[in-house]
GUZAMAR-215319 format. One record per residue (C-alpha): x, y, z negated. Coordinates in steps of 0.2 Angstrom, whole numbers, m for minus. Example, Ala and Ser with C-alpha at 12.3 -4.5 7.8 and 13.67 -1.06 7.14 Angstrom:
<recs>
<rec c1="62" c2="m22" c3="m39"/>
<rec c1="68" c2="m5" c3="m36"/>
</recs>
This chain:
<recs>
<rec c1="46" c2="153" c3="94"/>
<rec c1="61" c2="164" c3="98"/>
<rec c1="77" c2="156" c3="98"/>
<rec c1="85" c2="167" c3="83"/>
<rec c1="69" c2="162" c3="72"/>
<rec c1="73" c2="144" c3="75"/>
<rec c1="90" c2="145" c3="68"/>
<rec c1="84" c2="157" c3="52"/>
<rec c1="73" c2="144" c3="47"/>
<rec c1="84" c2="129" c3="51"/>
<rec c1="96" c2="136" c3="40"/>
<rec c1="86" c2="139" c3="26"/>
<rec c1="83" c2="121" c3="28"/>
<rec c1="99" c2="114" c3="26"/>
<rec c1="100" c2="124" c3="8"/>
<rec c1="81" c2="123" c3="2"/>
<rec c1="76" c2="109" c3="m12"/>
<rec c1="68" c2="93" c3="m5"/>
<rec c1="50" c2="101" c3="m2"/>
<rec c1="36" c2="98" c3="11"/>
<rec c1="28" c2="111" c3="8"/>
<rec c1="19" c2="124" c3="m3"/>
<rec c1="1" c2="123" c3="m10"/>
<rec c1="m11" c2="127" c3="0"/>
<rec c1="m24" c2="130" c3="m15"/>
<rec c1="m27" c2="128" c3="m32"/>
<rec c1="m31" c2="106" c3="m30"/>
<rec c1="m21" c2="105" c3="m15"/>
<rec c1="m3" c2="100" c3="m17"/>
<rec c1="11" c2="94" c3="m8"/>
<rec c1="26" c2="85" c3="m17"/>
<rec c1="44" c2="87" c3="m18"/>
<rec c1="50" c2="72" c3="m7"/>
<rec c1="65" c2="58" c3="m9"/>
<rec c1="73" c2="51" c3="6"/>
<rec c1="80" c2="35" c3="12"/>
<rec c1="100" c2="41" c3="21"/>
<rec c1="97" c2="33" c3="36"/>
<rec c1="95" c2="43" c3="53"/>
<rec c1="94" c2="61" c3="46"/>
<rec c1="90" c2="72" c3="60"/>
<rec c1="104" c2="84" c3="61"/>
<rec c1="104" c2="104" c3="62"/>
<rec c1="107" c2="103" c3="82"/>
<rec c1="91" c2="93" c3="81"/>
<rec c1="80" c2="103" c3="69"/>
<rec c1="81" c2="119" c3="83"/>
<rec c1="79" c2="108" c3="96"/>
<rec c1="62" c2="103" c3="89"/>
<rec c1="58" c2="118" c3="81"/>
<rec c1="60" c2="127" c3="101"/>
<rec c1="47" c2="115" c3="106"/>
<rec c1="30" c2="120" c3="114"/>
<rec c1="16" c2="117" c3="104"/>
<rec c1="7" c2="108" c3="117"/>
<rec c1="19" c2="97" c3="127"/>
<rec c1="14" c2="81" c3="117"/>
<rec c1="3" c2="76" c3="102"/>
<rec c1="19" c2="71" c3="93"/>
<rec c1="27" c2="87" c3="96"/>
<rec c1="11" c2="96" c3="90"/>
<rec c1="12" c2="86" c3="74"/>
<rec c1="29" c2="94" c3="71"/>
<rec c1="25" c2="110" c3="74"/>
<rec c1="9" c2="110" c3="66"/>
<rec c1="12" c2="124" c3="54"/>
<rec c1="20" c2="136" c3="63"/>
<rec c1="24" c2="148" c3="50"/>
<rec c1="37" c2="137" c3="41"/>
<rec c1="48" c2="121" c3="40"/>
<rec c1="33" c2="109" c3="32"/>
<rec c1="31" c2="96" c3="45"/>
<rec c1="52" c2="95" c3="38"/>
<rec c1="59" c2="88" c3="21"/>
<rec c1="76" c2="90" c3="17"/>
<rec c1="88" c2="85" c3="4"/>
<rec c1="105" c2="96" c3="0"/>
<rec c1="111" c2="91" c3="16"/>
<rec c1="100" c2="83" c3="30"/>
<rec c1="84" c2="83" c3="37"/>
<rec c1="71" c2="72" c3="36"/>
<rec c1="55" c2="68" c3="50"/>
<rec c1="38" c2="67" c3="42"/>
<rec c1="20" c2="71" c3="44"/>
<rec c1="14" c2="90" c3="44"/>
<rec c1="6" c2="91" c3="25"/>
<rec c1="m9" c2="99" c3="35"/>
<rec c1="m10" c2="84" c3="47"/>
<rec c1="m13" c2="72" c3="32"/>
<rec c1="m23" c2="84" c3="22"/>
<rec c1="m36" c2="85" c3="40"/>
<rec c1="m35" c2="66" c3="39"/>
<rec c1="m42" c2="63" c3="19"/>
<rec c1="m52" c2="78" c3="20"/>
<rec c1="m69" c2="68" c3="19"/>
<rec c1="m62" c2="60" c3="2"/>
<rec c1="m63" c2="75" c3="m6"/>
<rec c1="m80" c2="84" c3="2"/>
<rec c1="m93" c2="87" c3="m11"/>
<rec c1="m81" c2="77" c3="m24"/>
<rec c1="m72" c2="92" c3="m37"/>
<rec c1="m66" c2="75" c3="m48"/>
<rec c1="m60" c2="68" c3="m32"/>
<rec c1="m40" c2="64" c3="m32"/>
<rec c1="m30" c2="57" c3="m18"/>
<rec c1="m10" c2="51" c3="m15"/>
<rec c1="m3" c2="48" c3="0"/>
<rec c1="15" c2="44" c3="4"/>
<rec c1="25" c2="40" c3="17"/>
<rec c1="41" c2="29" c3="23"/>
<rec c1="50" c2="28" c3="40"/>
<rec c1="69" c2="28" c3="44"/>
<rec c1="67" c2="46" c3="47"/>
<rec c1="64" c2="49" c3="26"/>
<rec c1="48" c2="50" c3="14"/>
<rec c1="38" c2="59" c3="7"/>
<rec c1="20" c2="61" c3="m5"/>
<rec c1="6" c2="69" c3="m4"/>
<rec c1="m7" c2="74" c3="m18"/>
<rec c1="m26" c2="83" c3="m15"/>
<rec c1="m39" c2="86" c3="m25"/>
<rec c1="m39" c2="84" c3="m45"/>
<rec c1="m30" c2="70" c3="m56"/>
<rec c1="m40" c2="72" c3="m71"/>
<rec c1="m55" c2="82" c3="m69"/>
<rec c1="m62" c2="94" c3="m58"/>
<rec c1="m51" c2="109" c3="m57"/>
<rec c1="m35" c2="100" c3="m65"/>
<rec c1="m19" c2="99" c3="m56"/>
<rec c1="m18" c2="86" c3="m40"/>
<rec c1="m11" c2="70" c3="m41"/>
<rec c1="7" c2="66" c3="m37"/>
<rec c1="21" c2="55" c3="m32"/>
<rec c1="22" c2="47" c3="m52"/>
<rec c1="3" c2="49" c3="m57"/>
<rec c1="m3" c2="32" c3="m57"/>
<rec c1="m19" c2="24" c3="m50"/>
<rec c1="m26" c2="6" c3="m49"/>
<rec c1="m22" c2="m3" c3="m33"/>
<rec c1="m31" c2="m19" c3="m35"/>
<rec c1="m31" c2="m30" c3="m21"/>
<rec c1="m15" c2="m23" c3="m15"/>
<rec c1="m7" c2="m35" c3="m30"/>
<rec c1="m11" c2="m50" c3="m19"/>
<rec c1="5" c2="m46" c3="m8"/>
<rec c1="16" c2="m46" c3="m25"/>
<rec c1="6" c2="m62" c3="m26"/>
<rec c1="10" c2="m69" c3="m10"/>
<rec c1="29" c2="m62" c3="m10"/>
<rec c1="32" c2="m73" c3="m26"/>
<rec c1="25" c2="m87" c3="m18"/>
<rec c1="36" c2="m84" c3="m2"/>
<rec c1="51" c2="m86" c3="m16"/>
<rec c1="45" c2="m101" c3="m22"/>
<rec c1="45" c2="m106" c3="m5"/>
<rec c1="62" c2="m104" c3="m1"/>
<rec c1="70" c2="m110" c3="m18"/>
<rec c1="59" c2="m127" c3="m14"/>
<rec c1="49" c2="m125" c3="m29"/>
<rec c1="33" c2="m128" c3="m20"/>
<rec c1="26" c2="m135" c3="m4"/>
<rec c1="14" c2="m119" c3="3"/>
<rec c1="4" c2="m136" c3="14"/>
<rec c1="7" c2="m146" c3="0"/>
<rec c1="m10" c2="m149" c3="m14"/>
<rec c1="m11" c2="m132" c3="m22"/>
<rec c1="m15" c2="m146" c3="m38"/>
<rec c1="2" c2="m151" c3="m41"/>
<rec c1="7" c2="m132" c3="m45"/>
<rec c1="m10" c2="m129" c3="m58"/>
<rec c1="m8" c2="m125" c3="m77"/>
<rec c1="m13" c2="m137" c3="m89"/>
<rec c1="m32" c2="m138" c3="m90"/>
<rec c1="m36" c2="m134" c3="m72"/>
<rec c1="m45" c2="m146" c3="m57"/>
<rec c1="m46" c2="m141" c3="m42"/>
<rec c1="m60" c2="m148" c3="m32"/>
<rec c1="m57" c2="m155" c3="m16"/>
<rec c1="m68" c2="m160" c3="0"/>
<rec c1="m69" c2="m178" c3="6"/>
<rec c1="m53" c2="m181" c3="m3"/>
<rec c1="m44" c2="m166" c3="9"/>
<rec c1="m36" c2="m156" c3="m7"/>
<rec c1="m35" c2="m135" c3="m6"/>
<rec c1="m15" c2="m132" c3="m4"/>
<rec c1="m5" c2="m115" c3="m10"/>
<rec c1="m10" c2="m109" c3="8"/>
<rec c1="m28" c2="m109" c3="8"/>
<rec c1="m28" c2="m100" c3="m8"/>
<rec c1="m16" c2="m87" c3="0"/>
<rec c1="m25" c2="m85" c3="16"/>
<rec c1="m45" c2="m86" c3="10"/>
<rec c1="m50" c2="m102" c3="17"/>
<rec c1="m49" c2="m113" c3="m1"/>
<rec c1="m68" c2="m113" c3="m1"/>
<rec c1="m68" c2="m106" c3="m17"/>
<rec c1="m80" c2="m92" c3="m25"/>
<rec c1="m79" c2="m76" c3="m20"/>
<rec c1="m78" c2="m71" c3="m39"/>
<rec c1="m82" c2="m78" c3="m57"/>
<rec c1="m102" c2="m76" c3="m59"/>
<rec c1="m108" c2="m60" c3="m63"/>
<rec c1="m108" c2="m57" c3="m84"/>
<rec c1="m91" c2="m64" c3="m87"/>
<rec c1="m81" c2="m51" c3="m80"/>
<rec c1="m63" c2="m51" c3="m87"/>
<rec c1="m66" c2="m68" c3="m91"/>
<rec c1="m55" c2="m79" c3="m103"/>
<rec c1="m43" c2="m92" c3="m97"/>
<rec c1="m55" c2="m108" c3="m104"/>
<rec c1="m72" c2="m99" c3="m98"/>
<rec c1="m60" c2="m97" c3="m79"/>
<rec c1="m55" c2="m114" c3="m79"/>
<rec c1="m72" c2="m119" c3="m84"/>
<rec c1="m82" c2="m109" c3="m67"/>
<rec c1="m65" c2="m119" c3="m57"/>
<rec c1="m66" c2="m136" c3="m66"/>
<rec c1="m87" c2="m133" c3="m62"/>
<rec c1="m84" c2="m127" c3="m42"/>
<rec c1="m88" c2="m139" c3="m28"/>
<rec c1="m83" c2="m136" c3="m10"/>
<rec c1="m97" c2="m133" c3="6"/>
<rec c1="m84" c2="m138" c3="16"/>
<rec c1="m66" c2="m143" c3="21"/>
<rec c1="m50" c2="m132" c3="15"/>
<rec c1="m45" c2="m121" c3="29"/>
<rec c1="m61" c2="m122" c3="42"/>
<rec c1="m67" c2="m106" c3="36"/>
<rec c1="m61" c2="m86" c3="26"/>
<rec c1="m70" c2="m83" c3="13"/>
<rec c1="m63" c2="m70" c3="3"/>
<rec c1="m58" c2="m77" c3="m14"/>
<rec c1="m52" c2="m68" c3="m29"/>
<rec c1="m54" c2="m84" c3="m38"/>
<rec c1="m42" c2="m89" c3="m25"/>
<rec c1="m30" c2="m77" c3="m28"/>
<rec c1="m29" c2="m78" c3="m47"/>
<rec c1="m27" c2="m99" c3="m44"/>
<rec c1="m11" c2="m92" c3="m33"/>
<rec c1="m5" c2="m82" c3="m45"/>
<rec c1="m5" c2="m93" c3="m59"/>
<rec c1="4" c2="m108" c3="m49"/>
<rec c1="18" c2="m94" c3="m47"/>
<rec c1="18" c2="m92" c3="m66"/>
<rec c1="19" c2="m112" c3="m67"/>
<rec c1="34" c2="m114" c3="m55"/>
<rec c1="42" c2="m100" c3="m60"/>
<rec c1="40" c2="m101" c3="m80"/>
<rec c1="36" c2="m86" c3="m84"/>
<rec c1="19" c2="m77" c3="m86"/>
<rec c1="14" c2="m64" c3="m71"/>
<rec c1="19" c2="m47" c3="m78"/>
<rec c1="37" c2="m54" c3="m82"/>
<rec c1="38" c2="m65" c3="m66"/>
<rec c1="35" c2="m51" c3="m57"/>
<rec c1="48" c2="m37" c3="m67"/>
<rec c1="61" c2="m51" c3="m64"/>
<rec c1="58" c2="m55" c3="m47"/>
<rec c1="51" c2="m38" c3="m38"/>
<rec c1="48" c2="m24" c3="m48"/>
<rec c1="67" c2="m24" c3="m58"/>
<rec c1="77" c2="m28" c3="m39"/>
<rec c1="68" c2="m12" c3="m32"/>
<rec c1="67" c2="m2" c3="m46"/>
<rec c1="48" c2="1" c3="m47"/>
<rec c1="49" c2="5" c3="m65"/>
<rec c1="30" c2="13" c3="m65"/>
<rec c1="22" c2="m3" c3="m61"/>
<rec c1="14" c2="m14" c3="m72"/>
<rec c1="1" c2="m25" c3="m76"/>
<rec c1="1" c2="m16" c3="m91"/>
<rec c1="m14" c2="m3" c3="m96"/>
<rec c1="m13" c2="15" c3="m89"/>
<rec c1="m5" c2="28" c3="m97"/>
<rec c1="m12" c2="42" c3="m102"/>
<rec c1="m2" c2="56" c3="m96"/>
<rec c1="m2" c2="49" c3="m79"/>
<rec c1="m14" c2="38" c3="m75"/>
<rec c1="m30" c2="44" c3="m64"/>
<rec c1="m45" c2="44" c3="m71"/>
<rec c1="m57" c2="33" c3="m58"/>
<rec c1="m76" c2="37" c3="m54"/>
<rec c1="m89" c2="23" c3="m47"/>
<rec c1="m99" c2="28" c3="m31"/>
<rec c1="m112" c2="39" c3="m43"/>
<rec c1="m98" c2="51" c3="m49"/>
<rec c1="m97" c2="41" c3="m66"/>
<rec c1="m81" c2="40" c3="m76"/>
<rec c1="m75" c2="22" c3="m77"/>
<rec c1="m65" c2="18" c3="m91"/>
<rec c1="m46" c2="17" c3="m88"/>
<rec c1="m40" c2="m2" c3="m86"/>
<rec c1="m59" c2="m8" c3="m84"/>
<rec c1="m51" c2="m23" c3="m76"/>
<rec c1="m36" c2="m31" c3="m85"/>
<rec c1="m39" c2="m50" c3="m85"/>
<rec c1="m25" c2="m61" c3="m89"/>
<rec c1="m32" c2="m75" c3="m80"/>
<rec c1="m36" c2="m63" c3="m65"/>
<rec c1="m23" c2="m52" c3="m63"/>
<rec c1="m14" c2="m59" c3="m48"/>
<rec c1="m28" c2="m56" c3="m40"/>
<rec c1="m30" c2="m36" c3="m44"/>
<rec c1="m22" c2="m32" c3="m61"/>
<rec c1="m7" c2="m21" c3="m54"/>
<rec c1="m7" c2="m2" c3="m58"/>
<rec c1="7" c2="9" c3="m47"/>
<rec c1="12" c2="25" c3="m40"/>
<rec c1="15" c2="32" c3="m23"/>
<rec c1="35" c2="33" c3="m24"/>
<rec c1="35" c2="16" c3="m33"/>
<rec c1="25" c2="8" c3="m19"/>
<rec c1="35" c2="19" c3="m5"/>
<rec c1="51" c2="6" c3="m11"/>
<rec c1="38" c2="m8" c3="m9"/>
<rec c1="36" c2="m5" c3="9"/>
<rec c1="53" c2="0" c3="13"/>
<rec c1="57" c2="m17" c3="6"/>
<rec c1="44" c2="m24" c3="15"/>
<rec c1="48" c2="m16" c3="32"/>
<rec c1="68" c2="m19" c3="31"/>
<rec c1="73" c2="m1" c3="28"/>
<rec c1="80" c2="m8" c3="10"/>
<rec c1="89" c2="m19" c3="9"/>
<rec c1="86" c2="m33" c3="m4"/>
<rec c1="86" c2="m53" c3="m7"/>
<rec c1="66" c2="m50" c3="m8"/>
<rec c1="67" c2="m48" c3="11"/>
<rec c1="65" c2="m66" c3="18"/>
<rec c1="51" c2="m68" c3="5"/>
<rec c1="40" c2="m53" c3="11"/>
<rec c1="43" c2="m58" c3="29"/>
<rec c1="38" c2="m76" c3="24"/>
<rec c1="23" c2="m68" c3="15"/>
<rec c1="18" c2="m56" c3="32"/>
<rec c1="19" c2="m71" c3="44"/>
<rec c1="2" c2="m78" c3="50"/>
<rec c1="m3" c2="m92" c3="44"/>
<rec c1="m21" c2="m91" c3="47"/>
<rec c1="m32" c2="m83" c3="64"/>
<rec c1="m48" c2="m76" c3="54"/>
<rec c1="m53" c2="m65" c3="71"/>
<rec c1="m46" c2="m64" c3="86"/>
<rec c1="m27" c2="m55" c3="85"/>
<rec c1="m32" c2="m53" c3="66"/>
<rec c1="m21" c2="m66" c3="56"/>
<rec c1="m17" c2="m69" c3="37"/>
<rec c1="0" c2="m74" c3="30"/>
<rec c1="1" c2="m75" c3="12"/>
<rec c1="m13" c2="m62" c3="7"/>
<rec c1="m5" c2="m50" c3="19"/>
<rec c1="m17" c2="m47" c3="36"/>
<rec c1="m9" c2="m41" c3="54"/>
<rec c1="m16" c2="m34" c3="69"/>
<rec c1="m9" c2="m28" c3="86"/>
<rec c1="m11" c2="m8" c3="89"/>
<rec c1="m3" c2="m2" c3="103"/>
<rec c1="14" c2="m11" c3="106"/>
<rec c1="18" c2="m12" c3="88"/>
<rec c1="10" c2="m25" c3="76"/>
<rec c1="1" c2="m17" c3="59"/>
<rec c1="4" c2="m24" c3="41"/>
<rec c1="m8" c2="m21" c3="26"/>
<rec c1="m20" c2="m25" c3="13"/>
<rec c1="m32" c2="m13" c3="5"/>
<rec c1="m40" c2="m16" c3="m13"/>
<rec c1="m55" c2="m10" c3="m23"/>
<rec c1="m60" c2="m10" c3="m40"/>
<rec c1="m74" c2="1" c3="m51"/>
<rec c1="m66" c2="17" c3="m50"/>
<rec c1="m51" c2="16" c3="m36"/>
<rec c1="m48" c2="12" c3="m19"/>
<rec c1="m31" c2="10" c3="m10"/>
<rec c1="m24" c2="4" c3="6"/>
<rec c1="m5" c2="m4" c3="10"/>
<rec c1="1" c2="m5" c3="28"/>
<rec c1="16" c2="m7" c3="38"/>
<rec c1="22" c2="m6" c3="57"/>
<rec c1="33" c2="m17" c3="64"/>
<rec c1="44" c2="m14" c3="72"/>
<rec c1="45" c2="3" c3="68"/>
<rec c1="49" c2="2" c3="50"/>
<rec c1="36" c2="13" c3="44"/>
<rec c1="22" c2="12" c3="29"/>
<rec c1="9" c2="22" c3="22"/>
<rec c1="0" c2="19" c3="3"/>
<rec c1="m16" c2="29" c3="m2"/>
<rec c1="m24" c2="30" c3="m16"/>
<rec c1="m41" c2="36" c3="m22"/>
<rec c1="m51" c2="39" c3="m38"/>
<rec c1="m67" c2="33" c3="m33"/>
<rec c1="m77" c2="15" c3="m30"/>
<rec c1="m74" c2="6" c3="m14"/>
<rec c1="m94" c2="7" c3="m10"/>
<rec c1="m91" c2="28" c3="m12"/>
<rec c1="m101" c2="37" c3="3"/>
<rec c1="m90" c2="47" c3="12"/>
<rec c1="m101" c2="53" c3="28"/>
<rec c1="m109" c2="40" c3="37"/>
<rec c1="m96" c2="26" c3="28"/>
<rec c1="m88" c2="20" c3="11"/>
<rec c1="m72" c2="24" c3="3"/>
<rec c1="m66" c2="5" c3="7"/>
<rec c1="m70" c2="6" c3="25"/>
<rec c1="m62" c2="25" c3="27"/>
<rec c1="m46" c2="22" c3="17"/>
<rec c1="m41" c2="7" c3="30"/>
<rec c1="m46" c2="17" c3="43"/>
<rec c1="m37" c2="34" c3="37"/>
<rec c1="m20" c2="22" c3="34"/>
<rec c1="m20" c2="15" c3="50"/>
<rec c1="m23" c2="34" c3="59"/>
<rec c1="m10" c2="43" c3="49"/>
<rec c1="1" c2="27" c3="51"/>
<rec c1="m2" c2="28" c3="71"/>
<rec c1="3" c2="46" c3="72"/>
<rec c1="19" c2="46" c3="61"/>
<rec c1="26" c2="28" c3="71"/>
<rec c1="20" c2="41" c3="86"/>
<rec c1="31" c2="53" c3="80"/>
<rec c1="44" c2="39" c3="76"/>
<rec c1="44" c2="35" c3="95"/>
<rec c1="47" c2="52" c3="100"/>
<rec c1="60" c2="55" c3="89"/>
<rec c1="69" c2="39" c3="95"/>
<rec c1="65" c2="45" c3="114"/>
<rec c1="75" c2="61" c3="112"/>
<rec c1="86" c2="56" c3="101"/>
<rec c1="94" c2="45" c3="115"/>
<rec c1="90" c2="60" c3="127"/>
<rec c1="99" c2="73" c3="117"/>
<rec c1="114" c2="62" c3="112"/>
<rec c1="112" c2="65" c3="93"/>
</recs>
């Protein structure tokens, strides 16, 4: 790339609309991006990495991946931002999408170099338009972590005792069994070890509050709290409604007061999908799955949250320190380990983290009939990824399933953007900038 090249197109980056890139095809789209203002590469910068090699690193290569254009760059009015090449991510959820025209995927991004979304495939039917940065999509499990931050809240303002009985914090008409008189506490509901039931029996789905405190009141433990994970949405649900009692107020409104109104999510909601932009979800057959086919008030701490990709992009930032917020002490609270279910594999308060080269990784996926979704973080490299995705958990996708791949595909394009984050560190102290 000659030198006059590198200054034509870092110029019409300092002047062009926040834009990763164009479509590459009609259900391939990469959104206009939003940027947190902290350590914006400068112009001196953008040519220096523009005049790069292609080949002297794999982080380099992921900058200059296009080489016919600024897209591994987003910019606002006036700086430049650091991001994944649209290309690189779209090579990553590729075998999302093979075979599937109803297939729709969102990916974002957040690191103290900026943000940015990116749709593929079709939001509402094969051959519609992609998804994007406001179109909305189940995220299940992830809700736990809202779960656990509130419960990190109630922590700290000495509402409840996390190793204290989990009994003491239960609504009216709930008994929590117990094993040899040793009583499940807030923190073997948070980290899967209550001994609890997976899930409510097959056939009352959605259930009501008096048939869920019935299958609770009915359950028996097979052994102690805490010897054992065993993965409970029963669990969860118990967590969320102690939150609810502590905090006087039911989940939807606990949460808009505590974590959705501070950082501004206003698309999230335990409230049903809109039509305009929520994204219809298919099982692992291909089927349509009726929008909101989970929606349990008993249950909804446990999976009940729908969301988009720039409102969960302020979740993360939160989460990883780049905003700051009172929430902060709470999520940290919420990602420490509590709970050693593998070896270097530990649970906090839903959250689960895992050493990966240097740098410790932060996440929780979900799944319901028609979506699957992943969270994770890096510490200490403040820097998160969400996906999203319109089909069942148990989905084939090559030789795997949608639940496995999307945990897989966050944590690669997670690795390669924290590598990117540690070669723009490197060089920023080498050029000075």
């Amino acid at each position: 790339m000659n030198v006059v090249r590198a200054l034509i197109l870092a110029s019409l980056a300092l002047m062009a609309p926040c834009q990763t890139g164009a479509a590459a095809n009609t259900t391939t789209d990469i959104q206009d991006s939003t940027f947190v203002p902290a350590n914006v590469l400068s112009a001196q910068k953008a040519l220096y990495y523009l005049s790069l090699p292609a080949g002297l690193s794999s982080t380099a290569a992921f900058v200059l991946a296009s080489d016919t254009s600024l897209s591994p760059f987003a910019t606002d009015s006036d700086a430049l931002t650091l991001n994944l090449a649209p290309q690189t991510v779209a090579n990553v959820v590729a075998p999302l999408l093979a075979g599937k025209p109803n297939a729709a995927v969102e990916v974002g991004i957040i690191s103290p170099y900026g943000q940015a979304t990116y749709g593929f495939g079709a939001a509402s039917g094969a051959g519609s338009a992609p998804p994007n940065g406001d179109s909305q999509f189940e995220i299940a499990s992830i809700t736990k972590t809202f779960t656990g931050t509130l419960l990190g809240q109630a922590s700290l303002d000495g509402l409840v005792n996390l190793n204290g009985p989990a009994q003491a914090y239960m609504p009216q008409g709930i008994s929590l069994p117990s094993y040899n008189g040793q009583a499940i506490t807030l923190t073997n509901l948070a980290t899967h070890t209550s001994g609890l039931a997976p899930n409510v029996p097959s056939g009352t789905f959605n259930p009501s509050q008096a048939d869920f405190a019935a299958f609770v009141n009915g359950s028996s433990l097979a052994q102690a709290p805490g010897a054992s994970f065993n993965y409970s949405n029963v669990g969860a649900a118990l967590a969320g409604q102690a939150a609810d009692q502590v905090f006087g107020l039911p989940y939807q409104q606990l949460l808009q007061q505590n974590i959705l109104g501070p950082l501004g999510m206003s698309e999230t909601s335990t409230l049903p999908l809109s039509g305009d932009y929520g994204v219809q979800g298919y099982d692992q057959n291909g089927n349509p799955v009726p929008l909101d086919s989970f929606n349990p008030p008993t249950e909804v701490a446990a999976g009940g949250l729908k969301s988009t990709a720039n409102d969960m992009l302020k979740y993360l930032a939160a989460n990883v320190g780049l905003t700051p917020t009172a929430l902060y002490p709470a999520m940290q609270l919420a990602q420490s380990p509590r709970y050693a279910m593998a070896p270097e594999v530990n649970l906090g308060l839903f959250w689960i983290s895992f050493p990966d080269d240097g740098q410790t990784f932060v996440y929780h996926a979900g799944g319901l009939t028609g979506a699957s979704s992943d969270a994770v973080m890096s510490d200490p490299f403040q820097t998160g990824v969400v996906i999203f995705y319109n089909y069942n958990p148990l989905t084939t996708v090559g030789n795997s399933t949608a639940g496995t791949d999307i945990v897989n595909m966050g944590n690669e394009i997670l690795d390669m953007q924290t590598q990117l984050d540690k070669f723009e560190q490197a060089d920023t102290a080498y050029l000075g900038l």
